[in-house]
mmCIF file as Biopython writes it, N, C-alpha, C and O atoms, coordinates in Angstrom:
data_model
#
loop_
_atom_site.group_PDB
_atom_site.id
_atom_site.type_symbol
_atom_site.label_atom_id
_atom_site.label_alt_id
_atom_site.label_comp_id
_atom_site.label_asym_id
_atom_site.label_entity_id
_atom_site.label_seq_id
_atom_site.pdbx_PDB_ins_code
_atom_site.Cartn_x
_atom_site.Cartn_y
_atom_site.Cartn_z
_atom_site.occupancy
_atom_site.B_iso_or_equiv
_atom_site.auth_seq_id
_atom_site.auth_asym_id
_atom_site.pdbx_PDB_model_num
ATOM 1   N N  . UNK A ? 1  ? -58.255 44.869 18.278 1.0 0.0 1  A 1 
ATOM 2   C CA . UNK A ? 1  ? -59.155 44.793 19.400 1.0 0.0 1  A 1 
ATOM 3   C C  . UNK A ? 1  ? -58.874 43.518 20.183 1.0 0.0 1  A 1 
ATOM 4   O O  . UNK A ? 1  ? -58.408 42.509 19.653 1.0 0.0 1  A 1 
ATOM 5   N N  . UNK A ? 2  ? -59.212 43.629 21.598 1.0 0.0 2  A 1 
ATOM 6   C CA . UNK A ? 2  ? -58.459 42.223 22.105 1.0 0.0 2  A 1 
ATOM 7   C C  . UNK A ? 2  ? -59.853 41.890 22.635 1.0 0.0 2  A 1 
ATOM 8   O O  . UNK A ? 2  ? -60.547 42.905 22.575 1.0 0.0 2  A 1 
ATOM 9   N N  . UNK A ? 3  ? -60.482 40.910 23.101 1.0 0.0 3  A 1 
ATOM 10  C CA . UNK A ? 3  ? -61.513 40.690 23.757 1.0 0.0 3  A 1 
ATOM 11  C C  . UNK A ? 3  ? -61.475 40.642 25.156 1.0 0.0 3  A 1 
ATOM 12  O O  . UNK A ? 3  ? -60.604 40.168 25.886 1.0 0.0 3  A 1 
ATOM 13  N N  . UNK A ? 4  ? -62.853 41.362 25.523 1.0 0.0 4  A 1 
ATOM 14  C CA . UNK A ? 4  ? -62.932 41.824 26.694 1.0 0.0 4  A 1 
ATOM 15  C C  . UNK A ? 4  ? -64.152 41.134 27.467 1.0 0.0 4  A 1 
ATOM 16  O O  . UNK A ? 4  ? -65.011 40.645 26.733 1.0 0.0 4  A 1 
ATOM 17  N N  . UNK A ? 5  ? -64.374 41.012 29.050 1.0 0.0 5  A 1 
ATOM 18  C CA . UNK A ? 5  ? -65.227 39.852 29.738 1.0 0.0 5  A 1 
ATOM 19  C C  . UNK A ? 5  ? -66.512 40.355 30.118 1.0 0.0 5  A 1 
ATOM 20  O O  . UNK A ? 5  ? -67.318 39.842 30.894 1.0 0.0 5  A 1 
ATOM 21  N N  . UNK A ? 6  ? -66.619 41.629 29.350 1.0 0.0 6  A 1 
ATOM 22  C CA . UNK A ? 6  ? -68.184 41.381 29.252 1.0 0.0 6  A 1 
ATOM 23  C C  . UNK A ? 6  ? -68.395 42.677 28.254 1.0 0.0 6  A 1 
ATOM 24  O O  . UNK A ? 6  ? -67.460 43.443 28.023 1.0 0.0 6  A 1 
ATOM 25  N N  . UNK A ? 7  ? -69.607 42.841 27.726 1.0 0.0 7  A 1 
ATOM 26  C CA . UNK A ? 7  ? -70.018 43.666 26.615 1.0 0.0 7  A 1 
ATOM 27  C C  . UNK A ? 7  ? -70.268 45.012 27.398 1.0 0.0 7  A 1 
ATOM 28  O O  . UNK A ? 7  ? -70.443 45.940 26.607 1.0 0.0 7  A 1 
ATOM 29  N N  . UNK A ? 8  ? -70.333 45.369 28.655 1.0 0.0 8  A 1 
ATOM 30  C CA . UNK A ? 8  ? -69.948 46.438 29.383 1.0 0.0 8  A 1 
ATOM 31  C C  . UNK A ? 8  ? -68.965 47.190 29.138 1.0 0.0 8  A 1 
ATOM 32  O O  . UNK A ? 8  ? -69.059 48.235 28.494 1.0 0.0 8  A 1 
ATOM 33  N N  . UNK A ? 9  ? -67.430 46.533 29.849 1.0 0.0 9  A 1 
ATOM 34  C CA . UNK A ? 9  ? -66.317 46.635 29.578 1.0 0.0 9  A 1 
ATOM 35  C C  . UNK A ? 9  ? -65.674 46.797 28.309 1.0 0.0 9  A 1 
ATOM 36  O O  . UNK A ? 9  ? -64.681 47.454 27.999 1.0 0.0 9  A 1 
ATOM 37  N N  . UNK A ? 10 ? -66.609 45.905 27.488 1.0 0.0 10 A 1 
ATOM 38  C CA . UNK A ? 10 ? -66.030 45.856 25.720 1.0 0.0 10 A 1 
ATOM 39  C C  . UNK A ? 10 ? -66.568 47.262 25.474 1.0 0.0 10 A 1 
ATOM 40  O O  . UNK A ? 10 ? -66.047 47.944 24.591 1.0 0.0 10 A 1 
ATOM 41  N N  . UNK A ? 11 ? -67.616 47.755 26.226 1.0 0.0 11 A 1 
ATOM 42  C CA . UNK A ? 11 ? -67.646 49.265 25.478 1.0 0.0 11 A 1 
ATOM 43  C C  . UNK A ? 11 ? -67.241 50.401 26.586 1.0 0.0 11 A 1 
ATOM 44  O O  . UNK A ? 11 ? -67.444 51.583 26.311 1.0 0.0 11 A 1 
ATOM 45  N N  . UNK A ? 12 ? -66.804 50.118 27.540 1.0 0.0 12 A 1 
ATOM 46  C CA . UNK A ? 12 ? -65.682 50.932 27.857 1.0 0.0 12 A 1 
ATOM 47  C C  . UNK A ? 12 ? -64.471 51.546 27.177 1.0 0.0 12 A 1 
ATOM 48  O O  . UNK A ? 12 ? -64.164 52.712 26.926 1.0 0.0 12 A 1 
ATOM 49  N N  . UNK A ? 13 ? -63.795 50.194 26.928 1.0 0.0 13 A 1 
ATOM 50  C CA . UNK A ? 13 ? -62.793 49.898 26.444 1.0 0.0 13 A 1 
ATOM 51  C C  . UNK A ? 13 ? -62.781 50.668 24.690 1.0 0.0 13 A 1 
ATOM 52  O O  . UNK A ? 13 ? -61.984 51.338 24.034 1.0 0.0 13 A 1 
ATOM 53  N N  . UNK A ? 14 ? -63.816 50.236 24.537 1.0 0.0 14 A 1 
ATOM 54  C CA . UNK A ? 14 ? -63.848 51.217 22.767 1.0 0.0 14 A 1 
ATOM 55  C C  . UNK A ? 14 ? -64.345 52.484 22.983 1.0 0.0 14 A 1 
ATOM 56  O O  . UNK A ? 14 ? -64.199 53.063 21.907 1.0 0.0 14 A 1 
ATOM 57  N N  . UNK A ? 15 ? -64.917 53.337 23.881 1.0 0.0 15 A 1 
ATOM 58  C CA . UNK A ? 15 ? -65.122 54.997 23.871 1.0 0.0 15 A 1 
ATOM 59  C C  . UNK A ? 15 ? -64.052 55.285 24.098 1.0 0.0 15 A 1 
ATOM 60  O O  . UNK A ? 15 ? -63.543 56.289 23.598 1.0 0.0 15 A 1 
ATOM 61  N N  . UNK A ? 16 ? -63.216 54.234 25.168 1.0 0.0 16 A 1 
ATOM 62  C CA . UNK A ? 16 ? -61.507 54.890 25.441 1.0 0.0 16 A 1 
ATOM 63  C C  . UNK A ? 16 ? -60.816 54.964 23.859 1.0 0.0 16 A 1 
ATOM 64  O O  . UNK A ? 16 ? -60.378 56.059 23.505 1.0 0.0 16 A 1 
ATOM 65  N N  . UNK A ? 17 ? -60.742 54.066 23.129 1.0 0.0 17 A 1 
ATOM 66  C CA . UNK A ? 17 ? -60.007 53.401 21.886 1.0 0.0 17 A 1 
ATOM 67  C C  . UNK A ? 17 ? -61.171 54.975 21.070 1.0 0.0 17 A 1 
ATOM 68  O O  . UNK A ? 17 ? -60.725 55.514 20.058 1.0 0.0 17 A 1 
ATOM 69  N N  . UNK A ? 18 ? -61.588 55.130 21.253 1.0 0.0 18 A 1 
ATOM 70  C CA . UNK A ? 18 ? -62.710 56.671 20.460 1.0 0.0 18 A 1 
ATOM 71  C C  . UNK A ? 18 ? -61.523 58.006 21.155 1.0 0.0 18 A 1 
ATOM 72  O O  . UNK A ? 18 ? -61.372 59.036 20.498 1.0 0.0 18 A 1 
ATOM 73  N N  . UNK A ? 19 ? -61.066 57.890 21.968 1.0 0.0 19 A 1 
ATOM 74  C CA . UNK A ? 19 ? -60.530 59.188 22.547 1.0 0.0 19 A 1 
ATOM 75  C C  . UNK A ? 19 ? -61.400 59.535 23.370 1.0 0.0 19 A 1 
ATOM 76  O O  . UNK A ? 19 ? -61.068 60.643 23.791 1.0 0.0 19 A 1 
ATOM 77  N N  . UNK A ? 20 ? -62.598 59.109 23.966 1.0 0.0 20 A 1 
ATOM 78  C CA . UNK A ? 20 ? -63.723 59.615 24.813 1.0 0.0 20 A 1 
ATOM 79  C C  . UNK A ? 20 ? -62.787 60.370 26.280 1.0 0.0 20 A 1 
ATOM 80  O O  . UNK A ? 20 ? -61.891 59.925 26.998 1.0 0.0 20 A 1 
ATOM 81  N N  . UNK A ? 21 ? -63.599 61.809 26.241 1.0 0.0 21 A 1 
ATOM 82  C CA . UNK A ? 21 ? -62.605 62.079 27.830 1.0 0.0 21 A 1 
ATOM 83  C C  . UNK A ? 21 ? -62.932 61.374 28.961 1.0 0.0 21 A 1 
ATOM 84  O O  . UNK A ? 21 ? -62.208 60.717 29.709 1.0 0.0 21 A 1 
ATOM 85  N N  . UNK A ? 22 ? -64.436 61.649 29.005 1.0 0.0 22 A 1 
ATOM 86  C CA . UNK A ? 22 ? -65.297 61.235 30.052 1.0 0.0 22 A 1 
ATOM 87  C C  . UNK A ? 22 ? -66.565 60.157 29.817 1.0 0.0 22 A 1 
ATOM 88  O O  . UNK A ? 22 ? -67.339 60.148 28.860 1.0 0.0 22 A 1 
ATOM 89  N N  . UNK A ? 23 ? -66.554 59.566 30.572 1.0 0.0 23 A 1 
ATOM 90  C CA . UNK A ? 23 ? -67.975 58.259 30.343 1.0 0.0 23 A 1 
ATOM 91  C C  . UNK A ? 23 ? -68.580 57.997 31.967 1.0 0.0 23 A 1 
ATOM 92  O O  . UNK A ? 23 ? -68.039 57.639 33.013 1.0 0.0 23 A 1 
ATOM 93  N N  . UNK A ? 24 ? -69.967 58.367 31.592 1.0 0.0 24 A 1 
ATOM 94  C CA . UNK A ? 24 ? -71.182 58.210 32.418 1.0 0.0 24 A 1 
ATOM 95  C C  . UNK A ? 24 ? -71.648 56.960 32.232 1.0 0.0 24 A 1 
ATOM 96  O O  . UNK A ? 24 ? -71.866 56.684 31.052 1.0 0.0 24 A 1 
ATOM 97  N N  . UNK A ? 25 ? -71.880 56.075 33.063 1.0 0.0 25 A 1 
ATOM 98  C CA . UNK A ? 25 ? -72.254 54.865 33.135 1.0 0.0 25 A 1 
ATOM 99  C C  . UNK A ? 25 ? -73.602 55.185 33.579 1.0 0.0 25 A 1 
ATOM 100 O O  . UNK A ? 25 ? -73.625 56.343 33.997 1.0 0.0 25 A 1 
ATOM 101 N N  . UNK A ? 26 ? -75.026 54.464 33.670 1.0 0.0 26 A 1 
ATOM 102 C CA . UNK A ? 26 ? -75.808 54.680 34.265 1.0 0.0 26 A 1 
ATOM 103 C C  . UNK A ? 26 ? -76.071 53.296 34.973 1.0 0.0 26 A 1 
ATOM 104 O O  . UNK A ? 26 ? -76.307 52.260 34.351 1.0 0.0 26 A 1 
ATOM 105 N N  . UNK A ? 27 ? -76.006 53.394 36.276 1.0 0.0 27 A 1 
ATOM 106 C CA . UNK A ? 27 ? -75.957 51.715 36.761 1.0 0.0 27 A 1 
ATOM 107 C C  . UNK A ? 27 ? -75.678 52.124 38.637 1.0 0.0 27 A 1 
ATOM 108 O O  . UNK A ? 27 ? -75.295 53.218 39.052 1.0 0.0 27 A 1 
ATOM 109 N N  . UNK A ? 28 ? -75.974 51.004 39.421 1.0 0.0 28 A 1 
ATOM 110 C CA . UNK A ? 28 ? -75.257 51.634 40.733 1.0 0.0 28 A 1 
ATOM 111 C C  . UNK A ? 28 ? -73.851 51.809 41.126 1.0 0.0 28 A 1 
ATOM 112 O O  . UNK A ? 28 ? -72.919 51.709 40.329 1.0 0.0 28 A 1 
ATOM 113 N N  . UNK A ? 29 ? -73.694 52.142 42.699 1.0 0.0 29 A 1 
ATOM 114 C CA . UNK A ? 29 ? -72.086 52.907 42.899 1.0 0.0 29 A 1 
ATOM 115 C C  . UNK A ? 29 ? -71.844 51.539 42.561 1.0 0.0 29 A 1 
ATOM 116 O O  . UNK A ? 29 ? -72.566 50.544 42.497 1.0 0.0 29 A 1 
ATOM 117 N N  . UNK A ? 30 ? -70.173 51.846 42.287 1.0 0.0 30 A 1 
ATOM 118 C CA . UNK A ? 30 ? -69.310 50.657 41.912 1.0 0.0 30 A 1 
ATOM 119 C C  . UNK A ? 30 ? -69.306 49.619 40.787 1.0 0.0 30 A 1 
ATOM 120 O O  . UNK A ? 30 ? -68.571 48.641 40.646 1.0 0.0 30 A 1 
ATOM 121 N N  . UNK A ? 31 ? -70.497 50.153 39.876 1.0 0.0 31 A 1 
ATOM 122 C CA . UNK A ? 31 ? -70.682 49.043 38.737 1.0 0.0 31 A 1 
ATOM 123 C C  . UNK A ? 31 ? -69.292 49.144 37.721 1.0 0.0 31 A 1 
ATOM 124 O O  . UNK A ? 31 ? -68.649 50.174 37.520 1.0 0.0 31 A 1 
ATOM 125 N N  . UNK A ? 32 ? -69.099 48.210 37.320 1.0 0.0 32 A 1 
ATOM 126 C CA . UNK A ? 32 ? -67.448 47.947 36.837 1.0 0.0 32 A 1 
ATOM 127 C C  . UNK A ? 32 ? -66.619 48.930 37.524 1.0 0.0 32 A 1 
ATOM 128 O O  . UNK A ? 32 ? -66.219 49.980 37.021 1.0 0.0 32 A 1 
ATOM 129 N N  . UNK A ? 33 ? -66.441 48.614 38.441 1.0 0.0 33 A 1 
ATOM 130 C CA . UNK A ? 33 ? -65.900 49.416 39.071 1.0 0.0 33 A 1 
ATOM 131 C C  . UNK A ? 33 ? -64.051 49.225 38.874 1.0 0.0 33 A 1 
ATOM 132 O O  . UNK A ? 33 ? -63.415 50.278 38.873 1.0 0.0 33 A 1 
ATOM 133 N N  . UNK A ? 34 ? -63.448 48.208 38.753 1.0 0.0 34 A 1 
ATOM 134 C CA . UNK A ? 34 ? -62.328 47.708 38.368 1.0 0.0 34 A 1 
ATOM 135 C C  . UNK A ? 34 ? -62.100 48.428 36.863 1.0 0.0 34 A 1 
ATOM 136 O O  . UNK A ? 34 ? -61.104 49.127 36.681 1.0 0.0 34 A 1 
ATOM 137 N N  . UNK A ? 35 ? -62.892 48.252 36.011 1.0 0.0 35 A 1 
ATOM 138 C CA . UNK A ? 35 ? -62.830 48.354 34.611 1.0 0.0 35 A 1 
ATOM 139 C C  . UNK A ? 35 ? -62.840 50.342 34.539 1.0 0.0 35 A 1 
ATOM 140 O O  . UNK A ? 35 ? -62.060 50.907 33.772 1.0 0.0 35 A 1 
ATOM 141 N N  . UNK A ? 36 ? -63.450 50.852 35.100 1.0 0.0 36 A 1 
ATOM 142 C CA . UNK A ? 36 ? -63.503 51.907 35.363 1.0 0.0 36 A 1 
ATOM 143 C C  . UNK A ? 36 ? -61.892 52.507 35.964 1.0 0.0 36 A 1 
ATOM 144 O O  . UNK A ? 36 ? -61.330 53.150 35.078 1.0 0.0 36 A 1 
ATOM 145 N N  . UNK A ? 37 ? -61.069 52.415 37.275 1.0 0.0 37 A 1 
ATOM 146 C CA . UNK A ? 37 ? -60.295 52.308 37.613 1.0 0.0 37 A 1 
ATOM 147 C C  . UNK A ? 37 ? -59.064 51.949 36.789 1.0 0.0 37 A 1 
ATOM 148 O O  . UNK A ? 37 ? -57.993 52.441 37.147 1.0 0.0 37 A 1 
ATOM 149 N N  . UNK A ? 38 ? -59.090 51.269 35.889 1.0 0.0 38 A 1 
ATOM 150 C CA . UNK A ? 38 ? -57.975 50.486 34.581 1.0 0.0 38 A 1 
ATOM 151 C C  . UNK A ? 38 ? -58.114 52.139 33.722 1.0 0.0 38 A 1 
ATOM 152 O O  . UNK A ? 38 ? -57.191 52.939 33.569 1.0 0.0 38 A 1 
ATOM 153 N N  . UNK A ? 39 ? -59.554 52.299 33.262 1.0 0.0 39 A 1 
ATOM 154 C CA . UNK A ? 39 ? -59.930 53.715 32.359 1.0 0.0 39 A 1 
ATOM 155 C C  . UNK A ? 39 ? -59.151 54.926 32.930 1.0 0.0 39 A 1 
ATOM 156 O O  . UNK A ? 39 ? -58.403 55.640 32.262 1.0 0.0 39 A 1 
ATOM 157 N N  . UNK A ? 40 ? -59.406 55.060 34.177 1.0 0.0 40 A 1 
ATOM 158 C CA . UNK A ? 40 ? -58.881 56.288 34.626 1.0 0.0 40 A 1 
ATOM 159 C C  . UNK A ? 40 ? -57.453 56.634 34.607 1.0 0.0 40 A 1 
ATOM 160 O O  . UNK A ? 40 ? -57.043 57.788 34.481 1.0 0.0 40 A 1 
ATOM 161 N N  . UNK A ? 41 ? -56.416 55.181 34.787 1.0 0.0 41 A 1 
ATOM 162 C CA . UNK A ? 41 ? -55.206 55.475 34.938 1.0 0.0 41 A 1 
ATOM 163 C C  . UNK A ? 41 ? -54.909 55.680 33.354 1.0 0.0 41 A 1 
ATOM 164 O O  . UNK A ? 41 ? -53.885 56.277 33.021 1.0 0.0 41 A 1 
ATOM 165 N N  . UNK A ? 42 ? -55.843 55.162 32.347 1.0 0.0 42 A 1 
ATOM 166 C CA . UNK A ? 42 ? -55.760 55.943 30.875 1.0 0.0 42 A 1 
ATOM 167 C C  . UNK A ? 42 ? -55.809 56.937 30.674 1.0 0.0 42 A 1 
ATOM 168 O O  . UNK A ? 42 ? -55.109 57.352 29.750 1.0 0.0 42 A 1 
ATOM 169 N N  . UNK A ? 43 ? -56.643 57.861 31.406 1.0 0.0 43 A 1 
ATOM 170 C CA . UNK A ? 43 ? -56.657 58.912 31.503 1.0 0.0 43 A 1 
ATOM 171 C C  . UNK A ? 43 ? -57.868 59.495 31.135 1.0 0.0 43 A 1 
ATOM 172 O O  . UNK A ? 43 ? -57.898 60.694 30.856 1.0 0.0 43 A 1 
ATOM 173 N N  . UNK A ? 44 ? -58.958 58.743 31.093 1.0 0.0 44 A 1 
ATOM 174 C CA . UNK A ? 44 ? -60.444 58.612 30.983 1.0 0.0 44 A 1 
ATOM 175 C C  . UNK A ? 44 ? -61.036 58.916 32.366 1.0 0.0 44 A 1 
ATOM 176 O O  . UNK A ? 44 ? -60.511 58.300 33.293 1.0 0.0 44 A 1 
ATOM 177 N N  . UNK A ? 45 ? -62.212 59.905 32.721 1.0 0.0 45 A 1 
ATOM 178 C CA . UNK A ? 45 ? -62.829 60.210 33.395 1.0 0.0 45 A 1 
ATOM 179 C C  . UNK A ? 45 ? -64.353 59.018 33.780 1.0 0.0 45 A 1 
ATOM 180 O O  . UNK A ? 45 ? -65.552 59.145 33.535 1.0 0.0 45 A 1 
ATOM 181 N N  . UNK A ? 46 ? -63.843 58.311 34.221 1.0 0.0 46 A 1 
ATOM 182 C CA . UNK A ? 46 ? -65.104 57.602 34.473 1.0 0.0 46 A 1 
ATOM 183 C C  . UNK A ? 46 ? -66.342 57.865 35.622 1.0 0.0 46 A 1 
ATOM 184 O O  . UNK A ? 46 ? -65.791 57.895 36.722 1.0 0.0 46 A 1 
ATOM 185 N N  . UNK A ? 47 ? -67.705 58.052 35.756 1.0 0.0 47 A 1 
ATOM 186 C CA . UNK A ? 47 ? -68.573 57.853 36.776 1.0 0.0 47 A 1 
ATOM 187 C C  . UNK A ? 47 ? -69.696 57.649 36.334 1.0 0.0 47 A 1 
ATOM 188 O O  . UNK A ? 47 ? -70.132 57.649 35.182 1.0 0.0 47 A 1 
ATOM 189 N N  . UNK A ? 48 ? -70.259 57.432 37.515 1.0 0.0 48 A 1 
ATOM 190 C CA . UNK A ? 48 ? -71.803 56.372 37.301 1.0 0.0 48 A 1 
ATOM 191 C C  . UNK A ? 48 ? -72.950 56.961 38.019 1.0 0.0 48 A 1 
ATOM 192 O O  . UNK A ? 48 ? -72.662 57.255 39.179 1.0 0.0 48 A 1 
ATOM 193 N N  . UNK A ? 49 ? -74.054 57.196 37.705 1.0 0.0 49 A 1 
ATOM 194 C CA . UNK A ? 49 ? -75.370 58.075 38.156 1.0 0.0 49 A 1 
ATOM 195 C C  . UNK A ? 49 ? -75.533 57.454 39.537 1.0 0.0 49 A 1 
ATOM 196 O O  . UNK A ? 49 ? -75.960 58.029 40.538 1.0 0.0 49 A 1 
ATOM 197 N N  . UNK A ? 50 ? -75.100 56.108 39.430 1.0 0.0 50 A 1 
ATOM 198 C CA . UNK A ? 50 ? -75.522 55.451 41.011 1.0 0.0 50 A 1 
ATOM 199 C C  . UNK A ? 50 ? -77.418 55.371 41.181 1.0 0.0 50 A 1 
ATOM 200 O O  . UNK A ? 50 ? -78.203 55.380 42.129 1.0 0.0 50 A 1 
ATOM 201 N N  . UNK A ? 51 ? -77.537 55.286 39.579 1.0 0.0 51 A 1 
ATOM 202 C CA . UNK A ? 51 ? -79.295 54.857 39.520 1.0 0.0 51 A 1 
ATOM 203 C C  . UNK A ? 51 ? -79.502 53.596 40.012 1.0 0.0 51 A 1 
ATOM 204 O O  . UNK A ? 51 ? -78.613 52.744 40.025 1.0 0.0 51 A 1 
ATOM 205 N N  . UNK A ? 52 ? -80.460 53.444 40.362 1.0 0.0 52 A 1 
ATOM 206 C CA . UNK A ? 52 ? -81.413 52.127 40.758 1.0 0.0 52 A 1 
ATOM 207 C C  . UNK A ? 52 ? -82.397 51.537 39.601 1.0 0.0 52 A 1 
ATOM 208 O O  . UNK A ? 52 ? -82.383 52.009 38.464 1.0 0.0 52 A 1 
ATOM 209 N N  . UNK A ? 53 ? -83.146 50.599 39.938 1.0 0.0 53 A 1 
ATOM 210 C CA . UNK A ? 53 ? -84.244 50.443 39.079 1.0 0.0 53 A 1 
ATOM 211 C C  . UNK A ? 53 ? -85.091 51.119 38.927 1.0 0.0 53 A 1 
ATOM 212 O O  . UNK A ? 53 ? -85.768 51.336 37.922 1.0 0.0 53 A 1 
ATOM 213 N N  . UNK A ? 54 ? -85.151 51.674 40.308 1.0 0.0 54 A 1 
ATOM 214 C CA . UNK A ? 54 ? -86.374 52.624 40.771 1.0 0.0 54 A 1 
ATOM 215 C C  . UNK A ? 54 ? -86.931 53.958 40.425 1.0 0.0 54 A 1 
ATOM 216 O O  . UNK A ? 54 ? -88.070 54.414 40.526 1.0 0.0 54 A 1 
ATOM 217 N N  . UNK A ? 55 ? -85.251 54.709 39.770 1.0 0.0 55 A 1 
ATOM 218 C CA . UNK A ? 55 ? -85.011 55.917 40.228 1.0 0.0 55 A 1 
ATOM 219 C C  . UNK A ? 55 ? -85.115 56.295 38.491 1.0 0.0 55 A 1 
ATOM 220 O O  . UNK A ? 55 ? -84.719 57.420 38.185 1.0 0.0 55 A 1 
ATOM 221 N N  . UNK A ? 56 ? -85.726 55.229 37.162 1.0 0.0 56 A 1 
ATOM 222 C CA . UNK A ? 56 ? -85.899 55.649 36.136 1.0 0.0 56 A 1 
ATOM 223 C C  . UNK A ? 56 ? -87.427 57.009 36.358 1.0 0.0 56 A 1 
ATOM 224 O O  . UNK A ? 56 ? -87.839 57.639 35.384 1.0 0.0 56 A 1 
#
């Protein structure tokens, strides 16, 4: 495991390291959005509900 810059990303990074196909983030557009983008060219399906605070 290599360390990663935030505990977000660190569990990105391990559903990918799981074989995960796809990962739902719940957070707004663009949240890790970089880290997401790195996932996909893995070949991981990443997206995000694009929730608010509001919208629990």
């Amino acid at each position: 495991m290599h360390p990663r810059p935030s505990p977000i990303a660190a569990s990105l990074y391990t559903l990918r390291d799981l074989n995960a196909d796809v990962i739902v983030m719940h957070g707004p557009h663009g949240c890790c959005f970089r880290t997401g983008r790195l996932l996909e060219s893995d070949g991981v399906r990443v997206v995000t509900t694009a929730m608010a605070e509001n919208d629990f």
